[in-house]
LOVEX-551453 format. One record per residue: residue in one letter; x negated, y, z negated of N, C-alpha, C in turn. Coordinates in nm, 2 decimals. Each point is the difference from the previous one (the first is absolute). Example, Ala and Ser with C-alpha at 12.3 -4.5 7.8 and 13.67 -1.06 7.14 Angstrom:
   r      n_u      n_v      n_w     ca_u     ca_v     ca_w      c_u      c_v      c_w
   a    -1.32    -0.57    -0.78     0.09     0.12     0.00    -0.09     0.12     0.00
   s     0.04     0.11     0.07    -0.09     0.11     0.00     0.08     0.11    -0.08
This chain:
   r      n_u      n_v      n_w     ca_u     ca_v     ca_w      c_u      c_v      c_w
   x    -0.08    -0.12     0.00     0.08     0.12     0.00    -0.09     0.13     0.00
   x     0.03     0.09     0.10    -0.06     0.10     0.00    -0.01     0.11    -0.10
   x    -0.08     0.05    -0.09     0.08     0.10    -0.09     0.00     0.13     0.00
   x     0.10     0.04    -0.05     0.07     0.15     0.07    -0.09     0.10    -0.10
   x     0.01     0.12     0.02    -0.05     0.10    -0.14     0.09     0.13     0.11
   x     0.04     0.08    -0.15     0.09     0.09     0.08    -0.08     0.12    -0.07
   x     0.03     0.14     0.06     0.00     0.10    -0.08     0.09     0.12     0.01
   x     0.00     0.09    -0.11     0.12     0.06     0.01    -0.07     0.17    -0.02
   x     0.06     0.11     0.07    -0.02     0.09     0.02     0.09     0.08    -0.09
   x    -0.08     0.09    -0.09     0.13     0.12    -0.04     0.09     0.09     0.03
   x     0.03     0.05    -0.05     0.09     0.17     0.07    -0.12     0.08    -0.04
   x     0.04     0.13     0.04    -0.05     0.09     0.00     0.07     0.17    -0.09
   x    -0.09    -0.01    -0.12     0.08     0.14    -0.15    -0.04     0.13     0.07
   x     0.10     0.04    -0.05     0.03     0.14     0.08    -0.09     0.12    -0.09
   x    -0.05    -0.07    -0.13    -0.10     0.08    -0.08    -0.13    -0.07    -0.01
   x    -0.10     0.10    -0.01    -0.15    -0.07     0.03    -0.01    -0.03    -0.17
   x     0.02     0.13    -0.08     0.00     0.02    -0.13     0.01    -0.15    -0.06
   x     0.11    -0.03     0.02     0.07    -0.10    -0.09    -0.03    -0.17     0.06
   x    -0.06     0.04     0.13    -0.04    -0.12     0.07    -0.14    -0.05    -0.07
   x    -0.09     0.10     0.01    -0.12    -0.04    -0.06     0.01    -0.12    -0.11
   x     0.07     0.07    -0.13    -0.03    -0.04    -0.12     0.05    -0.17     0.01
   x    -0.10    -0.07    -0.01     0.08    -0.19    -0.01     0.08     0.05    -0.13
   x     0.01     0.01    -0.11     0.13     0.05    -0.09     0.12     0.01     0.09
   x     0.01     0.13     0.05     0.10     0.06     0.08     0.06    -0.05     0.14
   x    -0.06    -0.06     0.00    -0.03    -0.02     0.18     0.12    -0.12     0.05
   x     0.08     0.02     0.10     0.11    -0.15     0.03    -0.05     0.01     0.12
   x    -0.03     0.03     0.09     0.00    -0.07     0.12    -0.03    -0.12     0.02
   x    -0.11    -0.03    -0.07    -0.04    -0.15     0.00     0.08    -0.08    -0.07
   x     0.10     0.03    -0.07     0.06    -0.05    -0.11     0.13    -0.07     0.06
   x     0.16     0.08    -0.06     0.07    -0.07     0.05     0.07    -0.18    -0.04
   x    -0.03    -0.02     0.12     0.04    -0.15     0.04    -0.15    -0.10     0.03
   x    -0.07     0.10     0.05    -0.14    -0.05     0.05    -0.06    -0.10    -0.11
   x    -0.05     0.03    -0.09    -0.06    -0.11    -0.08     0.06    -0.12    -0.08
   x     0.16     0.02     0.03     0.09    -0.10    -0.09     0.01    -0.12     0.15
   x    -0.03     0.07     0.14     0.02    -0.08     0.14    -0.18    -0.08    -0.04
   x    -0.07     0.04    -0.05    -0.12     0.00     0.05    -0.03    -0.12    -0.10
   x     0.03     0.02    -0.18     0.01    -0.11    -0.05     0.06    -0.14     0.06
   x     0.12    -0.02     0.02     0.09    -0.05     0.08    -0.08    -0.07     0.12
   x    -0.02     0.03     0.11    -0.08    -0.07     0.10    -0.10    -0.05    -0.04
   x    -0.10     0.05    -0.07    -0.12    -0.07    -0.05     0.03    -0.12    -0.05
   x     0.11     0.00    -0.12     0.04    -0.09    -0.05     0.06    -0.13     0.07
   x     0.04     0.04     0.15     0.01    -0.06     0.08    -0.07    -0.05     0.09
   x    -0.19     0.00    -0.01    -0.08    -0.04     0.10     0.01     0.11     0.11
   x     0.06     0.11    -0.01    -0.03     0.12     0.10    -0.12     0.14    -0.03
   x    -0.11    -0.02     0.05    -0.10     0.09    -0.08     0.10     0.11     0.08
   x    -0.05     0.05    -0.09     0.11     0.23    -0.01    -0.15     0.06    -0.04
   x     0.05     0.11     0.13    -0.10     0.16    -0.04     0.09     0.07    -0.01
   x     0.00     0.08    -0.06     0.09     0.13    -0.02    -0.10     0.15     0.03
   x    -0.10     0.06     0.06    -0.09     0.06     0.04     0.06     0.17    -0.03
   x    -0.11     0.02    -0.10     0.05     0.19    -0.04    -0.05     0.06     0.13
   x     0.12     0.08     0.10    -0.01     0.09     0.09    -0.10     0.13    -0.03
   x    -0.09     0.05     0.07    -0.08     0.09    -0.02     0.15     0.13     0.00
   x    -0.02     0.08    -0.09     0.08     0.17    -0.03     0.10    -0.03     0.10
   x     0.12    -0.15    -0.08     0.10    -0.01     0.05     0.13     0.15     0.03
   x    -0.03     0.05    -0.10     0.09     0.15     0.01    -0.01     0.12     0.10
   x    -0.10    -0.08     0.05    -0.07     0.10     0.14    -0.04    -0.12     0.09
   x     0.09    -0.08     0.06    -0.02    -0.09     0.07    -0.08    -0.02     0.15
   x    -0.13    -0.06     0.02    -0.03     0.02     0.12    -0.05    -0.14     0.06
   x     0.03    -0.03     0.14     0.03    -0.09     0.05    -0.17    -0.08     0.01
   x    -0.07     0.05    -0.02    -0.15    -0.03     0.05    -0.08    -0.05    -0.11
   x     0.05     0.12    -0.12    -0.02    -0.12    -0.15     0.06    -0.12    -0.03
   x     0.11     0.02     0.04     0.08    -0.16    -0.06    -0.02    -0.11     0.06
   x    -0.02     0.07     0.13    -0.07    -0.11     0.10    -0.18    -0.06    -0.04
   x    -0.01     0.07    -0.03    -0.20    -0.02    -0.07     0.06    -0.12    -0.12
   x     0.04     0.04    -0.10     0.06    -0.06    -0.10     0.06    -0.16     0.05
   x     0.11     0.03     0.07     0.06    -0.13     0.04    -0.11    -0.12     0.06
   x    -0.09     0.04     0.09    -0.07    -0.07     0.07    -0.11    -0.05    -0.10
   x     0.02     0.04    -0.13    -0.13    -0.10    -0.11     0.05    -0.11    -0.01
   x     0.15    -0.02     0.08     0.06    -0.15    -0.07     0.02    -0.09     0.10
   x     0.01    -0.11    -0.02     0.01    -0.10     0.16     0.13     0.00     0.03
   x     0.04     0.05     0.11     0.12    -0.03     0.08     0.00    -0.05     0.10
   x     0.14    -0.12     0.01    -0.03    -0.05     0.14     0.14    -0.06    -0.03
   x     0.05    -0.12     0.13     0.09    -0.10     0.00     0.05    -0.05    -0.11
   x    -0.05    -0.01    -0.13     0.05    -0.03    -0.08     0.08     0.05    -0.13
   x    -0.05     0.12     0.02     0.01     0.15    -0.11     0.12     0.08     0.00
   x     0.06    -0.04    -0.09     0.11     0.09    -0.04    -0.01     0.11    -0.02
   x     0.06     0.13     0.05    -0.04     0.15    -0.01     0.13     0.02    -0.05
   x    -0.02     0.07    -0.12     0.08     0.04    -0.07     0.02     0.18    -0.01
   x     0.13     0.15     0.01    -0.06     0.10    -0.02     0.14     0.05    -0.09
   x    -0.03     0.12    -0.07     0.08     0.05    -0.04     0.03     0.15     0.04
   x     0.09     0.08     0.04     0.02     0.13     0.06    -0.14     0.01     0.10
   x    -0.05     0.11    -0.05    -0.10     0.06     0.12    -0.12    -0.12     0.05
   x     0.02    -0.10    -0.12    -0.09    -0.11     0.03     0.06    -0.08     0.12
   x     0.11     0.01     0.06     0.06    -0.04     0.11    -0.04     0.02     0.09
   x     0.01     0.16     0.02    -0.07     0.06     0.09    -0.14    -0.05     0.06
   x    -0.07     0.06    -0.09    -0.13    -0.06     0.03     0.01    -0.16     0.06
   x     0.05    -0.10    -0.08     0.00    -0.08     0.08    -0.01    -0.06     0.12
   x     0.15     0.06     0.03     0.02    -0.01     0.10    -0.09     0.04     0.15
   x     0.00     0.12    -0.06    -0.13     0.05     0.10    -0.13    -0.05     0.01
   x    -0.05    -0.03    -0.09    -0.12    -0.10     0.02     0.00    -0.16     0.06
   x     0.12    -0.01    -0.04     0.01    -0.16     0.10     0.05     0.06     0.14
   x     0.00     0.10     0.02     0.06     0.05     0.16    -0.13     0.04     0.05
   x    -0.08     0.05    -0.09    -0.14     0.01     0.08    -0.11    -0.12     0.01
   x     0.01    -0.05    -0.09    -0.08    -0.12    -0.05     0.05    -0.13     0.16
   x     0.11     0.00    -0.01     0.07    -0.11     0.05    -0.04    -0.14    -0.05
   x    -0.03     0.03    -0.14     0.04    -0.08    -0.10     0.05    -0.14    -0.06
   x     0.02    -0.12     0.07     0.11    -0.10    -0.05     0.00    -0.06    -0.13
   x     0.14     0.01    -0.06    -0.04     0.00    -0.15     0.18    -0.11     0.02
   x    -0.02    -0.07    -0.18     0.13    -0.09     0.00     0.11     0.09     0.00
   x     0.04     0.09    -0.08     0.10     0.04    -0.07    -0.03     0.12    -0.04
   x     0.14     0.11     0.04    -0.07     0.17    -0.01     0.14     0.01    -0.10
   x    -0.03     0.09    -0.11     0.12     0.02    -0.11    -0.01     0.15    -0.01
   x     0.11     0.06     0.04    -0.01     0.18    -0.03     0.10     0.02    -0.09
   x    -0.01     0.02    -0.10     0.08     0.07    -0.14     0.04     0.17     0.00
   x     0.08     0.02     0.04     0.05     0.14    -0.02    -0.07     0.08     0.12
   x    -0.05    -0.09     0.12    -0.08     0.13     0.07     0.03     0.08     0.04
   x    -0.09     0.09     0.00    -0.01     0.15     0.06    -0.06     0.05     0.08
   x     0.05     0.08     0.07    -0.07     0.02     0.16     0.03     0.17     0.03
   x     0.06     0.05    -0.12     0.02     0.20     0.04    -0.11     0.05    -0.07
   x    -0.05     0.12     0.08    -0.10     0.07    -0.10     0.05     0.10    -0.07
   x    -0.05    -0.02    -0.14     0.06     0.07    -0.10    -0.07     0.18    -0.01
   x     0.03     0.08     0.01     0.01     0.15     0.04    -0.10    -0.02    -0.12
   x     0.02     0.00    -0.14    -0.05     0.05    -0.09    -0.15    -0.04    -0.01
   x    -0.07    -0.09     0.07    -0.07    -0.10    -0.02    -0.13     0.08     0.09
   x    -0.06     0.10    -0.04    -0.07     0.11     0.02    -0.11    -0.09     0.06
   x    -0.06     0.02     0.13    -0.11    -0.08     0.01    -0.02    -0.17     0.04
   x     0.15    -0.01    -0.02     0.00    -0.14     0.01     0.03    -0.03     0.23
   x    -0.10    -0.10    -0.02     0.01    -0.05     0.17     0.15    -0.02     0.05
   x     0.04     0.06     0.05     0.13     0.05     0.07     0.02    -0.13     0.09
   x    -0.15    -0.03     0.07     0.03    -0.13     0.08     0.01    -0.13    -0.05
   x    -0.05    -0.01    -0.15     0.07    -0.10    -0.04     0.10    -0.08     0.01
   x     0.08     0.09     0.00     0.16    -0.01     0.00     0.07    -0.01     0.18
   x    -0.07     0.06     0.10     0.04     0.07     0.10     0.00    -0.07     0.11
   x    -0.11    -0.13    -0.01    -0.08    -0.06     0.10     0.17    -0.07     0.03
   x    -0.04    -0.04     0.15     0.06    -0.13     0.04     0.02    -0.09    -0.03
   x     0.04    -0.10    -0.03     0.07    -0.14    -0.03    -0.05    -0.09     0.11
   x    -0.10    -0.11    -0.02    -0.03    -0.08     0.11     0.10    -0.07     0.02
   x     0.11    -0.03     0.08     0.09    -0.11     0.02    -0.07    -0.17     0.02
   x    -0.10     0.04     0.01    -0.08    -0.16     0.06     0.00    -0.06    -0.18
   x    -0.06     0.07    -0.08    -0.05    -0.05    -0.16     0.15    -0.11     0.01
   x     0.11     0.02     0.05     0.10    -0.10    -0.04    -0.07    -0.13    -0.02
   x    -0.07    -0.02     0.17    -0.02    -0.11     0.06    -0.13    -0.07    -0.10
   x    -0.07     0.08    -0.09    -0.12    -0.04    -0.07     0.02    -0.01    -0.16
   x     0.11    -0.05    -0.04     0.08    -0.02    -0.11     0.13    -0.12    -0.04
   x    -0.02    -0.11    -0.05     0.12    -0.07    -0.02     0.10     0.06    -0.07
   x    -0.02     0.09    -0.06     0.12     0.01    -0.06     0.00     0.18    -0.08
   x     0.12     0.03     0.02     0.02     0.15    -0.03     0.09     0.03    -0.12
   x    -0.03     0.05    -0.13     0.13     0.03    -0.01     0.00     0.14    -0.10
   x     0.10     0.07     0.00    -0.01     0.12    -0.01     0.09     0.06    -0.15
   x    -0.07     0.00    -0.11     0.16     0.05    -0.11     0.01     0.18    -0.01
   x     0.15     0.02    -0.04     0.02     0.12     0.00     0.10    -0.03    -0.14
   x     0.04     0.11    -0.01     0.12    -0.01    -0.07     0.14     0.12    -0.03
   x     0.10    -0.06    -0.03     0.09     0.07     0.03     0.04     0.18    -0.02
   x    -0.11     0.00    -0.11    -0.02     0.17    -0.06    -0.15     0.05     0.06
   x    -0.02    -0.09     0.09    -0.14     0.07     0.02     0.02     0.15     0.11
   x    -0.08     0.05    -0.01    -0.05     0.15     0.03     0.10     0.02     0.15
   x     0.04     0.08     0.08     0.02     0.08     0.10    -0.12    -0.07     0.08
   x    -0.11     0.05     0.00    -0.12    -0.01     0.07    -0.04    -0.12     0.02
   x     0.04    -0.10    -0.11    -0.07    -0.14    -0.06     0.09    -0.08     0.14
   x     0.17     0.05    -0.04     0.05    -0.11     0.12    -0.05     0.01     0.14
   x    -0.05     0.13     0.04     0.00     0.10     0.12    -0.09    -0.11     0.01
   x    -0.18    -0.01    -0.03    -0.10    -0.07    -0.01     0.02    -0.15     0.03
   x     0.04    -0.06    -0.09     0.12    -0.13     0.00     0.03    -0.03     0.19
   x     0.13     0.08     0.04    -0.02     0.01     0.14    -0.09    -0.01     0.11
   x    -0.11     0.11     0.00    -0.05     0.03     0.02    -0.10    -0.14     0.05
   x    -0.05    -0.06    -0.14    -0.10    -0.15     0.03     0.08    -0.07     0.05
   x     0.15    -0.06    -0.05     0.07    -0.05     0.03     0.01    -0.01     0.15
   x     0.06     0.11     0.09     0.03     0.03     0.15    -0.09    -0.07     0.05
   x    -0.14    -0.01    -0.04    -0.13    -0.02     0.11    -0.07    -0.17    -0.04
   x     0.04     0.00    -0.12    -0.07    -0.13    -0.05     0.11    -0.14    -0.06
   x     0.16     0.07     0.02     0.05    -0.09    -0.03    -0.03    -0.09    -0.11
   x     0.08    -0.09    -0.07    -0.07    -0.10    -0.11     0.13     0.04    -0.11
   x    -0.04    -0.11    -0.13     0.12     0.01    -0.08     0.04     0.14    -0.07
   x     0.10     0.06    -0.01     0.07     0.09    -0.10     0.03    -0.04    -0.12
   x    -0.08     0.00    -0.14     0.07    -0.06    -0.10     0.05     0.14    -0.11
   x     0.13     0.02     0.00     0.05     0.14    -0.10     0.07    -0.06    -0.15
   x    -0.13     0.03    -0.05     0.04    -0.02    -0.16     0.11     0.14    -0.08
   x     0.09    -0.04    -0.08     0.05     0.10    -0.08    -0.10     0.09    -0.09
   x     0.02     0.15    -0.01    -0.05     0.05    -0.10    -0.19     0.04    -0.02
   x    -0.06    -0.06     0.11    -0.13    -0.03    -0.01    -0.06     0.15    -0.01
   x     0.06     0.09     0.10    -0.05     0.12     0.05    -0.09     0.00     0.10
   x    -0.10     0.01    -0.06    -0.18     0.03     0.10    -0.05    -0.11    -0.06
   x     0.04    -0.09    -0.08    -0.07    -0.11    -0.06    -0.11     0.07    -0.11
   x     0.02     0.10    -0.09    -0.08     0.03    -0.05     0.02    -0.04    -0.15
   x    -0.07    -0.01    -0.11     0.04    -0.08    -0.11     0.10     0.16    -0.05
   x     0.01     0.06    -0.01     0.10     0.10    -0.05     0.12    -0.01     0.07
   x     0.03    -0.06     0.12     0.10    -0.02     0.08     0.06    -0.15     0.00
   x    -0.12    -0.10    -0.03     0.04    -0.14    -0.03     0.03    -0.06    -0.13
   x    -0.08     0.08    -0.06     0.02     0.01    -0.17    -0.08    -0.14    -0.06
   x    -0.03    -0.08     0.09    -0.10    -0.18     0.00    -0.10     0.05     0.05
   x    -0.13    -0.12    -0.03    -0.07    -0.02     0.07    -0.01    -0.10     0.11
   x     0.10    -0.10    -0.06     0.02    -0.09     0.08     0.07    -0.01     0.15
   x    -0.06    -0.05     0.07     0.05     0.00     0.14     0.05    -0.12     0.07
   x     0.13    -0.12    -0.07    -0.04    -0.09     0.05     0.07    -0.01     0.16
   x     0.05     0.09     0.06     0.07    -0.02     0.10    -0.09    -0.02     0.12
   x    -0.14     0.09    -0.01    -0.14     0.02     0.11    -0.04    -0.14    -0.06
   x    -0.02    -0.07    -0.11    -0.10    -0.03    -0.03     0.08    -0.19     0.05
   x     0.11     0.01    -0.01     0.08    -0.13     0.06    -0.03     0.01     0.15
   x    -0.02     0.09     0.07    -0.03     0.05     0.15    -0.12    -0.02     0.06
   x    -0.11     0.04    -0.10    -0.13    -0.06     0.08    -0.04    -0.15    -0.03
   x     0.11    -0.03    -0.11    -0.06    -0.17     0.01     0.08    -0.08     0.03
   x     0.12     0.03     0.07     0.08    -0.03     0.11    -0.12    -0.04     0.15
């Protein structure tokens, strides 16, 4: 049996301040390390990888970052909001083949307030081919999530097709909006 190892990408805080401090800090947080326990426990090695000045997101750091880790056919890519983004875009340039792509809450609008932040992050194209280099898609939103969040949602959806799964109440999937750490709905999905 071949063995899989996934990793999971964060969102991206809208404060640098409060990002810094590991005290303070959720981006990494969340659902991320209750998923991360969980698969391990399950013979799935997990990276969870700190995005370089996620709050000021840029496509060329996270890409530096990402590539410390092995990805290939077997690798679950896992992201959360802006970590979507990026994803995505990097297996559209990469041309990439990986098992199973999981986008949580993605997002794909650039946020005005986000001074400095790569505009094209968010802006690039959508490879339609990445379908073809992927078994399996699937995408959570949920029913109170953002204006923008569903817009985004669409947006990957139109071009990459793959499952829709809309949980009650979730929001952006953020622990203040989920109120758990626990995620078992993603985490029944990648070991599906």
């Amino acid at each position: 049996m071949t063995t899989k190892n996934c990793i999971i990408i964060h969102g991206c805080p809208s404060d640098a301040e409060k990002a810094m401090n590991p005290e303070t800090r959720t981006y990494d947080k969340h659902w991320i390390p209750w998923t991360k326990r969980n698969l391990i426990a399950k013979n799935i090695e997990t990276e969870t990888p700190l995005m370089p000045s996620p709050w000021q997101p840029d496509y060329e750091k996270f890409k530096d970052e990402l590539e410390k880790y092995a990805v290939n056919e077997n690798t679950i890519l896992v992201g959360h909001s802006c970590g979507c983004a990026f994803l995505v875009r990097w297996l559209g340039e990469t041309k990439t083949k990986i098992f199973k792509l999981f986008l949580v809450a993605p997002w794909k609008i650039p946020q005005e307030e986000r001074v400095g932040a790569d505009v094209d992050f968010y802006t690039y194209q959508i490879d339609p081919t990445l379908k073809d280099r992927v078994s399996k898609i699937v995408m959570f939103t949920a029913d109170d999530e953002e204006d923008d969040g569903k817009k985004s949602l669409k947006i990957f959806h139109d071009v990459l097709g793959g499952k829709i799964v809309e949980l009650k109440g979730r929001g952006h999937y953020c622990l203040g909006d989920m109120k758990t750490e626990e995620f078992p709905e993603l985490l029944e999905k990648i070991l599906q």
